[in-house]
C-alpha positions as CSV (number, residue, x, y, z in Angstrom):
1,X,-155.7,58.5,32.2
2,X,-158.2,61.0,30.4
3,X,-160.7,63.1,31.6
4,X,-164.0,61.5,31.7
5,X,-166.8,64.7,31.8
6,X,-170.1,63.5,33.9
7,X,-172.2,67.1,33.4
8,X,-174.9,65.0,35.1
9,X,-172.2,64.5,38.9
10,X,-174.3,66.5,41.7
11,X,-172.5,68.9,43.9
12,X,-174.8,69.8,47.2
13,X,-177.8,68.3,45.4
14,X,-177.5,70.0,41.9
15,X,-175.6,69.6,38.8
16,X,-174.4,71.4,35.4
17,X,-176.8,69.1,33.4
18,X,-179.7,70.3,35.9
19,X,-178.9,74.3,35.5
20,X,-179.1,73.7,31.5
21,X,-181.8,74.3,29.1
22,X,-181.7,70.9,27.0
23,X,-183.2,72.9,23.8
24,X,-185.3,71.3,21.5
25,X,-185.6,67.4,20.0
26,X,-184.2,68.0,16.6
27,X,-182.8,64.2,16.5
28,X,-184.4,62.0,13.9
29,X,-186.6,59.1,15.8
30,X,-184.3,55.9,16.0
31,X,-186.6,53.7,14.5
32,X,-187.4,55.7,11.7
33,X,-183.7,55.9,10.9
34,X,-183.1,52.3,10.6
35,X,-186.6,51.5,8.9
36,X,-185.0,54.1,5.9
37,X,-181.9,52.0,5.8
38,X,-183.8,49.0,5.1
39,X,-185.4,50.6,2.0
40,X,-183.2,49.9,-0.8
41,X,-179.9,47.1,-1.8
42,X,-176.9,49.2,-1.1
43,X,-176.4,50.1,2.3
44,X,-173.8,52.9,3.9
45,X,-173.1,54.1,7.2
46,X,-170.4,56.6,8.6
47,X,-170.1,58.3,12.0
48,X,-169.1,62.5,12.3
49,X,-166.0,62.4,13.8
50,X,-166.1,64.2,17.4
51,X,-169.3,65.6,16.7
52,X,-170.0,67.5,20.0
53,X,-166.4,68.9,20.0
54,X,-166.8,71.1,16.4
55,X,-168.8,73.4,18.8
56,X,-167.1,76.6,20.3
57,X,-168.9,77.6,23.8
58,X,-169.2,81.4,23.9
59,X,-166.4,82.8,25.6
60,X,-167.8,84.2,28.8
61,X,-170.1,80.7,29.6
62,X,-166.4,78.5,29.5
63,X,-166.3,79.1,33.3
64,X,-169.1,76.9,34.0
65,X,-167.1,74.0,31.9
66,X,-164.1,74.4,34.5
67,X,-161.9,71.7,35.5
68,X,-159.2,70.4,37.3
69,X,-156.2,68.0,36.0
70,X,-152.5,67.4,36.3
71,X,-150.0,69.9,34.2
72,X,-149.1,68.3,30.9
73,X,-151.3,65.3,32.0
74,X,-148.5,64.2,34.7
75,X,-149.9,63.2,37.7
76,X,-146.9,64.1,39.6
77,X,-147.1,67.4,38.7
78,X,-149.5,70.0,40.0
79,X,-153.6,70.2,39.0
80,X,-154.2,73.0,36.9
81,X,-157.5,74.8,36.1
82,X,-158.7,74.2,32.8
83,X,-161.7,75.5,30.8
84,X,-163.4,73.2,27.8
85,X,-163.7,76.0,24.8
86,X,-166.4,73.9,23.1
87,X,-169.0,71.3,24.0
88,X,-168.5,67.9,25.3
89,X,-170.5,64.8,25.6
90,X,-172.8,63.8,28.3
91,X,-173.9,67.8,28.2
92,X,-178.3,67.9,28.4
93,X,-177.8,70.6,25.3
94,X,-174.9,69.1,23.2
95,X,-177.6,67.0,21.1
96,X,-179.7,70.2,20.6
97,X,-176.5,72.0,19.6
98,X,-175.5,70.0,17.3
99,X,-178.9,68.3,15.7
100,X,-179.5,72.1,14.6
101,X,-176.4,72.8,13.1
102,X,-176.2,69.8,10.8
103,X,-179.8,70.6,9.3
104,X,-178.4,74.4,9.3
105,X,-175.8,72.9,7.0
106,X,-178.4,71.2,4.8
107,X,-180.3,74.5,4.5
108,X,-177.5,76.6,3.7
109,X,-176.2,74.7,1.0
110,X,-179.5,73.3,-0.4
111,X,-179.3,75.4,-3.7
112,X,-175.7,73.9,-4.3
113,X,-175.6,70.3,-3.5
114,X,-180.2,69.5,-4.5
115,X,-182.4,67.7,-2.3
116,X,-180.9,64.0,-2.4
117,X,-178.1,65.2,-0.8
118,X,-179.6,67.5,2.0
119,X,-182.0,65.1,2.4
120,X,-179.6,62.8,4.2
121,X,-178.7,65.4,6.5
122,X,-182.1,66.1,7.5
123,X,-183.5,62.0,7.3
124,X,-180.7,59.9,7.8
125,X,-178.5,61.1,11.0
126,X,-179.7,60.0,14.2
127,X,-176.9,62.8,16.2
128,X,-173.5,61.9,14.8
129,X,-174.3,58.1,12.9
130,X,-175.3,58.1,9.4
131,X,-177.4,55.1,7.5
132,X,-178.5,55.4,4.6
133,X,-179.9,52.8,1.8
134,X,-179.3,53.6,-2.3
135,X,-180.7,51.7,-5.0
136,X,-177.4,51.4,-7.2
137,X,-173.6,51.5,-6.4
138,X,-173.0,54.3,-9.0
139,X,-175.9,56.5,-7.3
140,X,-174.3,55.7,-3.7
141,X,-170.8,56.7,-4.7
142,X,-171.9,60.3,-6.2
143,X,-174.2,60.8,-3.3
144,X,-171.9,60.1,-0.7
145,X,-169.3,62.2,-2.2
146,X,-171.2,65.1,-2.3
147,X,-172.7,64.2,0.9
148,X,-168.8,63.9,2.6
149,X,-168.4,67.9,0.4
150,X,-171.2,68.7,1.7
151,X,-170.1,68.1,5.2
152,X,-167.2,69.8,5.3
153,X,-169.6,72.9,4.3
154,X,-170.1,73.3,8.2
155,X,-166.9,71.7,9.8
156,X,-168.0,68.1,9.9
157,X,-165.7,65.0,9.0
158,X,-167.5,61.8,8.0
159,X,-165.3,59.2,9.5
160,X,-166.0,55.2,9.9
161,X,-167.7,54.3,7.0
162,X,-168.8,51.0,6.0
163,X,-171.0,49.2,3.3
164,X,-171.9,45.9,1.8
165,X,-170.8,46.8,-1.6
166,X,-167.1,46.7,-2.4
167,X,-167.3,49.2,-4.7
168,X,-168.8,51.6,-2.6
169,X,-166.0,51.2,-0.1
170,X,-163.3,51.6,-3.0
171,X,-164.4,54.9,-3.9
172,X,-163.6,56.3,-0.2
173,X,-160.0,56.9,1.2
174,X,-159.0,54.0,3.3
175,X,-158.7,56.6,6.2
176,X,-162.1,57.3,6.2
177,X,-163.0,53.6,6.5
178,X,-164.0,51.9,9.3
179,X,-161.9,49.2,11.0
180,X,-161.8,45.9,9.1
181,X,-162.9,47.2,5.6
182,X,-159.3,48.9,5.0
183,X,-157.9,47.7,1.3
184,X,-156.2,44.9,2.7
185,X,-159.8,43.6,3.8
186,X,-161.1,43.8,0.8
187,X,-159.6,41.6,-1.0
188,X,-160.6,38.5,1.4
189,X,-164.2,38.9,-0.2
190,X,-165.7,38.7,3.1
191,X,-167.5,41.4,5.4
192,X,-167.4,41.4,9.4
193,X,-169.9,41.9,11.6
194,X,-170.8,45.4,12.2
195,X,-174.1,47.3,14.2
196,X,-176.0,49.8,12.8
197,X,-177.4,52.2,15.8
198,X,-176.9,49.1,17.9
199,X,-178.6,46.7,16.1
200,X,-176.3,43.4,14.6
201,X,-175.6,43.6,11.2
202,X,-174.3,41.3,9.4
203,X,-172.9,43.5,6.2
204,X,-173.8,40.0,3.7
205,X,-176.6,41.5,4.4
206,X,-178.6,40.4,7.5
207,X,-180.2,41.9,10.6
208,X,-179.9,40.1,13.7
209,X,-180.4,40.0,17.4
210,X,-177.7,40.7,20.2
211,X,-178.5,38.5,23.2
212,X,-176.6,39.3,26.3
213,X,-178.0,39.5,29.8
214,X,-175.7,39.9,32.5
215,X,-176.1,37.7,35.5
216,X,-178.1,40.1,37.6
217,X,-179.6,39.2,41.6
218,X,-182.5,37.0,41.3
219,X,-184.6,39.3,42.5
220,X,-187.6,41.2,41.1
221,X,-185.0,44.4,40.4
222,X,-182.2,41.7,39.2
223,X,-184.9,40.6,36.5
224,X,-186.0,43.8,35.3
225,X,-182.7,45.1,34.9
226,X,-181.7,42.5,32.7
227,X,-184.8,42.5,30.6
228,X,-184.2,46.1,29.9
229,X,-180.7,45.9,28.6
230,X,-181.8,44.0,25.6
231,X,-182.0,46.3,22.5
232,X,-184.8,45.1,19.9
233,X,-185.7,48.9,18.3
234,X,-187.3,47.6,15.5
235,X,-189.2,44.6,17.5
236,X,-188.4,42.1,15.4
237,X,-188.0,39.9,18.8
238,X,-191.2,41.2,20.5
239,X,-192.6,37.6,20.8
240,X,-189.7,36.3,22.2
241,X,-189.8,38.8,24.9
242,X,-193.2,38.5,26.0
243,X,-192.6,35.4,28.2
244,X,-189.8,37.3,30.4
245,X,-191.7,40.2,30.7
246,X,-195.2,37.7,32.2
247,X,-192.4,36.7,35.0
248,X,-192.1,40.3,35.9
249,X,-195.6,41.3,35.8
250,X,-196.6,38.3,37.6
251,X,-193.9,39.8,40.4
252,X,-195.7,42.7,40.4
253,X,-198.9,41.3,41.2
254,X,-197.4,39.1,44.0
255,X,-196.4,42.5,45.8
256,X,-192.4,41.2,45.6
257,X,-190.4,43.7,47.0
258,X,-187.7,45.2,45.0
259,X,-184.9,43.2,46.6
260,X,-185.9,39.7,47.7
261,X,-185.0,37.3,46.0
262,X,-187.5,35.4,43.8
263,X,-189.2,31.1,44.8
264,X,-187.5,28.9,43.2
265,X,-189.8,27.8,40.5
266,X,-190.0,31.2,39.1
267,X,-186.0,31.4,39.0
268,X,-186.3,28.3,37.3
269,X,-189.2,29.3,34.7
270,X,-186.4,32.7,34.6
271,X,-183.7,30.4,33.7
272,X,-185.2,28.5,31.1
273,X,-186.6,31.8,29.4
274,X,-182.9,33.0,29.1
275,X,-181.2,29.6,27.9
276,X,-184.3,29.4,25.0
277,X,-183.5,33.4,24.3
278,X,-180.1,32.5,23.5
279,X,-180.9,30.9,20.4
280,X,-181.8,34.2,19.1
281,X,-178.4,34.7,17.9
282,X,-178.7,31.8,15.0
283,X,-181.7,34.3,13.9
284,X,-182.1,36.3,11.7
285,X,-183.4,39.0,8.8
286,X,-182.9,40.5,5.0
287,X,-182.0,43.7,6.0
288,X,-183.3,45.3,2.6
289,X,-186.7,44.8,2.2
290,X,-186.7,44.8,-1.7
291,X,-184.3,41.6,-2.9
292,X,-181.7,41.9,-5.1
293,X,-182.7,41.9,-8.7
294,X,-186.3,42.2,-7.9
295,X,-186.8,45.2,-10.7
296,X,-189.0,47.8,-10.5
297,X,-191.6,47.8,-7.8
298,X,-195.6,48.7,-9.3
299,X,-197.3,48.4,-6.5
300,X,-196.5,48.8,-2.6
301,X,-198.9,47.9,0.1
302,X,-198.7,47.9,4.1
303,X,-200.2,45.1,5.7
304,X,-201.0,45.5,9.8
305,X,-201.7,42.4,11.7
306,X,-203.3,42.6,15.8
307,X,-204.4,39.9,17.9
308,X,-204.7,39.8,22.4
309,X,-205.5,37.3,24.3
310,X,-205.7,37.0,28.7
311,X,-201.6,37.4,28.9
312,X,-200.8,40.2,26.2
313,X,-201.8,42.1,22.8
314,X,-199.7,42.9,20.1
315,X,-199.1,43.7,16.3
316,X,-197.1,42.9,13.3
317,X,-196.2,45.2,10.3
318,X,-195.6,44.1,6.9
319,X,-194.9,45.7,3.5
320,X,-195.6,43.6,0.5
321,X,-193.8,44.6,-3.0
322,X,-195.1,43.6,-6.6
323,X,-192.7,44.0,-9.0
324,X,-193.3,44.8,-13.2
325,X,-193.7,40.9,-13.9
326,X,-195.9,40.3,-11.0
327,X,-193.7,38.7,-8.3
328,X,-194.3,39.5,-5.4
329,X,-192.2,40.0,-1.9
330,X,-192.9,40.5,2.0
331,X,-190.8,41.9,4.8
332,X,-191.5,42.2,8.5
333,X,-191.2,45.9,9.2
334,X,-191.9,46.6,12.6
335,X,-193.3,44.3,15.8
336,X,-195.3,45.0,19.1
337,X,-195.4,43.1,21.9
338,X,-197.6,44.0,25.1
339,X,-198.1,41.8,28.5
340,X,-202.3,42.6,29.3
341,X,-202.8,45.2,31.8
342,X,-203.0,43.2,36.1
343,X,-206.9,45.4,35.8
344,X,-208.9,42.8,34.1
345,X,-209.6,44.1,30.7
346,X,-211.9,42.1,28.4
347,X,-210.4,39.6,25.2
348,X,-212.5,42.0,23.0
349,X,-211.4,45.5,24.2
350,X,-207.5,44.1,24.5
351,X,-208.1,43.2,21.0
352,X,-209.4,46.5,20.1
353,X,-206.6,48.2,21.8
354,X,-204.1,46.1,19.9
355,X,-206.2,47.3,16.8
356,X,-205.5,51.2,17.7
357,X,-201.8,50.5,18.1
358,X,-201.9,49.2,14.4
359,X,-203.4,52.3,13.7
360,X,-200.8,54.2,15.6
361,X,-197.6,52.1,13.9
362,X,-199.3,52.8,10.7
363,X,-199.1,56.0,10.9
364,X,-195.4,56.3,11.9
365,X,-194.5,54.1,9.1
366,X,-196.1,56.3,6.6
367,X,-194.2,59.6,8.1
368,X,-190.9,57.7,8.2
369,X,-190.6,55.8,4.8
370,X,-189.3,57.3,2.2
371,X,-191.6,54.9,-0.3
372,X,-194.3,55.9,-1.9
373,X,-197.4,53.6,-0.4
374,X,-200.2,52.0,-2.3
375,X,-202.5,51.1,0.5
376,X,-202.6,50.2,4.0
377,X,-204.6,47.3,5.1
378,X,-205.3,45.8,8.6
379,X,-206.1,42.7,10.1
380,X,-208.1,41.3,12.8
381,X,-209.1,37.6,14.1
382,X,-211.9,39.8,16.1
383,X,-215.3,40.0,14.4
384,X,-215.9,41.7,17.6
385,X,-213.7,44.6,16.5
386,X,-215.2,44.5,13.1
387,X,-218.3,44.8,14.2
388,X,-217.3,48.2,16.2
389,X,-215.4,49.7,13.7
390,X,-218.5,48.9,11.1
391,X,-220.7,50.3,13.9
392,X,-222.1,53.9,14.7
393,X,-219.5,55.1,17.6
394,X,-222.2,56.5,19.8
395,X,-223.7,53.5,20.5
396,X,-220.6,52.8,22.8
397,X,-219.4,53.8,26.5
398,X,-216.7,55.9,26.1
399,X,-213.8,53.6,26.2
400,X,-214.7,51.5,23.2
401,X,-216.1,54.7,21.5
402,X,-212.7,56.8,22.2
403,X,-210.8,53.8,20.3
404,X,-213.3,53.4,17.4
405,X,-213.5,57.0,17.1
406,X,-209.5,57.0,17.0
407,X,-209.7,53.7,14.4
408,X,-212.1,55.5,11.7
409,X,-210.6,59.2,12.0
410,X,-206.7,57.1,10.7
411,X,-208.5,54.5,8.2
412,X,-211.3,53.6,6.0
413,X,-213.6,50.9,6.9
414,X,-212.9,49.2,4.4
415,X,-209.2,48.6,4.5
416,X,-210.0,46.6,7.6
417,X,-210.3,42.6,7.0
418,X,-210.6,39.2,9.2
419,X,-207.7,36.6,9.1
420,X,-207.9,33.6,11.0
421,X,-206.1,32.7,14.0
422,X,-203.8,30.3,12.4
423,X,-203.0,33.1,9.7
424,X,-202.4,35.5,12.1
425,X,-199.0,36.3,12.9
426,X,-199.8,38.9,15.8
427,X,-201.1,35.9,17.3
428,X,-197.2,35.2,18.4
429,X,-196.9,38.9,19.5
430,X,-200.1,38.8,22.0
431,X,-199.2,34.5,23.4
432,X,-195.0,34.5,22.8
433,X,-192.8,32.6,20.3
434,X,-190.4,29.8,21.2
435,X,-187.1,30.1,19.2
436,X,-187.5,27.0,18.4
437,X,-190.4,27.1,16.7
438,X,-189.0,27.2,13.1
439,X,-192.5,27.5,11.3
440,X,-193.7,30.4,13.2
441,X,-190.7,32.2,13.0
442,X,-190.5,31.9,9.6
443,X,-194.4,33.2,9.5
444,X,-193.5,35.9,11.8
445,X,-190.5,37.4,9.8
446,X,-192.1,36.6,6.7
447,X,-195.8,37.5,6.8
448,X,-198.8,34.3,6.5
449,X,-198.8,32.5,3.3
450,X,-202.5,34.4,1.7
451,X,-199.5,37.4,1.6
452,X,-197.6,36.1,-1.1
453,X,-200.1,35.1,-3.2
454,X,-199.8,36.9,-6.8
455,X,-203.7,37.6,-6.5
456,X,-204.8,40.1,-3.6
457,X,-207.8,38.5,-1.9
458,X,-208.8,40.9,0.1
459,X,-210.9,42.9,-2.3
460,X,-213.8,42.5,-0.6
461,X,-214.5,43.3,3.7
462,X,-215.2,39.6,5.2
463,X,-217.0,39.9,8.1
């Protein structure tokens, strides 16, 4: 048995967790961690060892941290009072805490160590995991080594590391290695499956989805518990949720109560949903968005797809690479999948909304990558929307007008273009995607076809 600290347990109606001050959000934004790791070929993550612990709690507030256990951890002995001396998980202010002390560590040591190394302090920990992407084995093994030095600096231990380059792995003490890529794995050639802030990664060097939901009541709480347990950050599997999440809304709009259980044909249209998300595990994604041997990148462009129709809106990001000879590559970055609001909203304004959330993805993508960006360029199957962003903002009532205004204030004009439905990949995003259906997968991961062409044809605004 160990002791298991819940700060959040309530005790006549309050608890520790309620009493503290949580501090400030220092912590790095998930998504902006994992879209950094996808930047370059070599990738390497490690985990602080007992990160909350390397905290000491000021003396005279240990009394609040009191608790009782069994003498020498024998339960047939007598409970003893104990105080914890430094900070544990599941405190409100132990991610505060800590978050601050590792970019205190960067600061403090920024004239010794240079920016590439502090850096990863400051970009690539989301609390205690590390991921981080490096261009070339040698350049990883320096960096991490002075990154592990550098960590040590303020009483860290980088613990659990793995990578999909056996060299990178060699040049770190076996200790220090995660389980399954000790020296005696190595030599088999082959990587295991790994996650990288939850998300499946295969260390060849994939991406993929985990699909489990757990047999919940059929009822309208059953379903939406199971929906939420399933952890896409990145929304690379927004279409395929869309369709599970119409079941819910439609729910909603029958007045279901929480607890009774759902008519048969909607368990039924449940059902089928689940066995055809299954399949998800067969799929999957390059996790580096520049290929191996592609050479040096001259030119790098953001492409933003949006489309709505009556069920949903959504939006698809993709960055597209030229490199010195004029090849060119595309990589899904990031997806968006919305069900239509039950208030009847019209085709054109759900397809201007889904316009402003390109604009709003855009804009996170720019702050999080670590890449320096040609262009951004959007795309629309809605001459409508054209039309409004080409338009005097004035002229509009003030919910068009708000979004337009919101549209031209975070892009030119001109970076906006028309794609046809069929080119579209948001189209899967705002109507679903069947796993099944390999040829829109492949356009959804991938980009449409126009992308990949050595030519840009989108000098000119079609309207």
């Amino acid at each position: 048995m160990r002791v298991v600290f819940d700060l959040s347990a309530e005790y006549h109606g309050t608890s520790i967790n309620k009493e503290l001050l949580s501090g400030p959000d220092l912590a790095n934004q998930i998504v902006g961690v994992l879209l950094r790791f996808r930047e370059e070929r070599i990738a390497v993550t490690d985990d602080i060892e007992a990160m909350f612990h390397q905290f000491k709690v000021p003396k005279e507030h240990r009394n609040f941290l009191r608790f009782i256990w069994w003498k020498d951890s024998d339960p047939q002995k007598d409970t003893v009072d104990y105080e914890m001396t430094a900070h544990v998980f599941g405190g409100i202010s132990s991610p505060s805490y800590s978050n601050y002390a590792l970019k205190k560590t960067a600061a403090d040591n920024s004239h010794q160590y240079g920016s590439d190394v502090t850096n990863i302090l400051r970009r690539n920990f989301y609390v205690d995991d590390m991921l981080k992407s490096f261009a070339t084995t040698d350049t990883a093994i320096e960096i991490i080594h002075n990154v592990r030095e550098l960590c040590r600096q303020g009483g860290f231990n980088l613990t659990k590391f793995s990578s999909n380059d056996i060299e990178v792995l060699r040049s770190i003490p076996d200790e220090y290695r995660k389980e399954g890529v000790k020296d005696k794995d190595l030599q088999i050639g082959t990587f295991p499956e790994d996650k990288a802030l939850g998300v499946k990664w295969n260390i060849e060097d994939t991406l993929g989805f985990t699909i489990k939901i757990e047999d919940k009541a059929t009822t309208r709480r059953g379903l939406l518990s199971a929906l939420s347990s399933l952890y896409i950050p990145l929304g690379f599997g927004a279409p395929f949720l869309l369709k599970g999440r119409l079941i819910i809304q439609q729910l909603c709009k029958n007045n279901m109560n929480w607890d009774e259980p759902i008519d048969d044909y909607t368990a039924y249209e449940w059902l089928k949903w689940r066995n055809n998300l299954a399949t998800l595990h067969d799929v999957s994604i390059a996790r580096a968005i520049k290929p191996k041997d592609f050479g040096t990148v001259t030119s790098c462009t953001l492409h933003h797809f949006s489309d709505a129709c009556e069920t949903g809106y959504g939006q698809s990001s993709y960055i597209r690479l030229v490199n010195n000879k004029g090849k060119v590559h595309c990589s899904l970055l990031i997806g968006k999948s919305r069900v239509a609001p039950l208030k009847y909203i019209s085709i054109p304004r759900l397809e201007l909304i889904a316009a402003t959330l390109s604009i709003k993805v855009s804009k996170m993508i720019r702050e999080e990558l670590d890449m320096e960006i040609e262009d951004d360029v959007f795309w629309t199957d809605s001459q409508v929307v054209l039309g409004y962003i080409n338009s005097d903002v004035r002229r509009f009532k003030i919910f068009v007008a708000n979004r337009v205004q919101q549209i031209r204030d975070n892009s030119r004009t001109e970076q906006w273009h028309y794609v046809s439905t069929g080119d579209n990949p948001a189209d899967d995003a705002s109507r679903g995607l069947d796993s099944k259906d390999q040829d829109k997968i492949k356009r959804w991961f991938e980009g449409p076809s126009f992308l990949w062409n050595k030519t840009p044809c989108w000098s000119i605004n079609e309207q």
